[in-house]
C-alpha positions in Angstrom: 0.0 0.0 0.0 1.0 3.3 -1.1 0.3 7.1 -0.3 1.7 10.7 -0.5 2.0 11.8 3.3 2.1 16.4 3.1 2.3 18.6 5.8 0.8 22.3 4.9 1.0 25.2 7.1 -2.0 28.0 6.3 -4.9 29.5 7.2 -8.7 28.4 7.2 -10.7 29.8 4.4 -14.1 29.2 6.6 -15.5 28.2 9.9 -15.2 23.8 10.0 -18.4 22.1 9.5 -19.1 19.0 11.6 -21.4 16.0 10.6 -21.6 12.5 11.1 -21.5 10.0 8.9 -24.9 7.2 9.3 -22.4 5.3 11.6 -22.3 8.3 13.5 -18.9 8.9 13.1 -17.7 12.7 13.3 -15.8 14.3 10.5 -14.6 17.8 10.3 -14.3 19.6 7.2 -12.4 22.8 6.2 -10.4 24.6 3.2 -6.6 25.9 3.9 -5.4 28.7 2.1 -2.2 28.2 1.5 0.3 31.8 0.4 3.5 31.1 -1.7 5.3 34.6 -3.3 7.9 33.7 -5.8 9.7 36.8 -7.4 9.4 37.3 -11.2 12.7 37.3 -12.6 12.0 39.7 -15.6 10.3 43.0 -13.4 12.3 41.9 -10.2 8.5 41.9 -8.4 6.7 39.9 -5.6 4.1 37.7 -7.0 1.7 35.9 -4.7 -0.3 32.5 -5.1 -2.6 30.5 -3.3 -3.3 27.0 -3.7 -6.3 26.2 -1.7 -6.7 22.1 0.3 -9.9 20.6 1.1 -9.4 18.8 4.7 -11.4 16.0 6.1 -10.8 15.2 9.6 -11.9 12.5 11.1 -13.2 10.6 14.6 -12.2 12.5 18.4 -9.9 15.0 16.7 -13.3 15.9 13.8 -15.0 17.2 17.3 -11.7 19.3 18.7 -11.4 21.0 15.2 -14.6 22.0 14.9 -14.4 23.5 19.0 -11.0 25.1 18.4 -10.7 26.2 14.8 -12.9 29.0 12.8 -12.3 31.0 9.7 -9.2 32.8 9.6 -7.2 29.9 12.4 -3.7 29.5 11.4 -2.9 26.0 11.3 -0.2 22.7 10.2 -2.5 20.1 8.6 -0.2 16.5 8.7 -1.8 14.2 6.4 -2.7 11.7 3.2 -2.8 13.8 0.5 -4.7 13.1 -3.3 -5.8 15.3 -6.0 -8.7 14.9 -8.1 -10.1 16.0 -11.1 -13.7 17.2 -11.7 -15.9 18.9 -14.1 -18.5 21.6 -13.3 -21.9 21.8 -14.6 -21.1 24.0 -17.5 -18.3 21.7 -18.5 -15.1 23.2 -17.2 -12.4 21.3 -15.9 -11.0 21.9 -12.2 -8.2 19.8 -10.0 -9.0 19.2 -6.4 -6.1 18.9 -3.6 -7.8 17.3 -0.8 -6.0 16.1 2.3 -7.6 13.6 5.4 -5.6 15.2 8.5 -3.9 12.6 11.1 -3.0 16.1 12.8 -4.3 19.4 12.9 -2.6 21.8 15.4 -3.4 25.2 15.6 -0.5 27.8 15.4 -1.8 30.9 16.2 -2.6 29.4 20.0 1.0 27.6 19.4 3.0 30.3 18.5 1.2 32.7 21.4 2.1 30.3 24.0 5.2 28.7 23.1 3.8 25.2 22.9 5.1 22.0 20.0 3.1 19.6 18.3 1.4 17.5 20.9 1.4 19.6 24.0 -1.7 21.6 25.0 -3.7 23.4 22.4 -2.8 20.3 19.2 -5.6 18.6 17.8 -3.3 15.4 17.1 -4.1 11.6 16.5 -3.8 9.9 20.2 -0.2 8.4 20.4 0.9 11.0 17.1 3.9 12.2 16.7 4.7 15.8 16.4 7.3 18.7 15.9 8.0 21.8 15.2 7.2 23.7 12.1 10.0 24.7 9.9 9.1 28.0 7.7 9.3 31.2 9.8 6.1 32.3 8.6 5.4 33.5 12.0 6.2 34.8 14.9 8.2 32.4 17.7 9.8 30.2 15.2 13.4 29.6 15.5 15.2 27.4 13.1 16.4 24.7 15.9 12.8 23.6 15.7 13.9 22.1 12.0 15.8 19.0 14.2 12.8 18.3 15.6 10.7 17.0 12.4 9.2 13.4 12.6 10.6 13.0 9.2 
């Protein structure tokens, strides 16, 4: 068995909606912007991107995201990733980048306190591992955290 494993670091495009499946099992789902600026090489400008991630979370941690996250949360999404393709109703063609979180942990609360991947304030798998976030995106990030990725 085979998968692509991604971690993504962004922010949520709107509030998580909670439902259960007929089973009653909980799932959590949200979108992640995610902002990449890559400088043009011919006019020497900034150019900003975003590639937006559909994320399905699942079981105890579906209920934790929903309580803890709204629109706007900056958050590290650990996951399966897959892309698919789809058409809309009048007939274009559009690529899906969906990712089914093992971890969610919210930064903003992370970075205010001081906290890592599976202290207080992580919505993480029970038993997951965690780490710090490499990137410096924001504030409280220090680039000794790098050693301690799971990967």
């Amino acid at each position: 068995m085979a998968f692509c494993k991604i971690q993504v670091i962004g922010n949520l495009g709107r509030d998580p909606e909670l439902r259960y499946t007929p089973n009653g099992k909980p799932v959590t789902e949200f979108s992640v912007a995610v902002n990449q600026a890559t400088k043009n090489q011919q006019t020497g400008e900034w150019v900003e991107a975003t590639d937006w991630f559909r994320v399905s979370v699942w079981g105890d941690r579906a209920e934790r995201s929903a309580e803890q996250l709204r629109k706007g949360s900056r958050v590290l999404v650990d996951g399966r990733f897959r892309s698919r393709e789809y058409e809309t109703k009048d007939g274009r063609k559009g690529l899906s980048l969906e990712i089914t979180a093992d971890n969610v942990i919210p930064l903003d609360r992370r970075e205010q306190e001081g906290t890592f991947a599976g202290a207080p304030g992580a919505v993480a798998a029970p038993g997951g591992a965690g780490g710090g976030a490499p990137g410096g995106s924001g504030a409280g990030f220090d680039d000794t955290e790098i050693d301690e990725l799971p990967f």
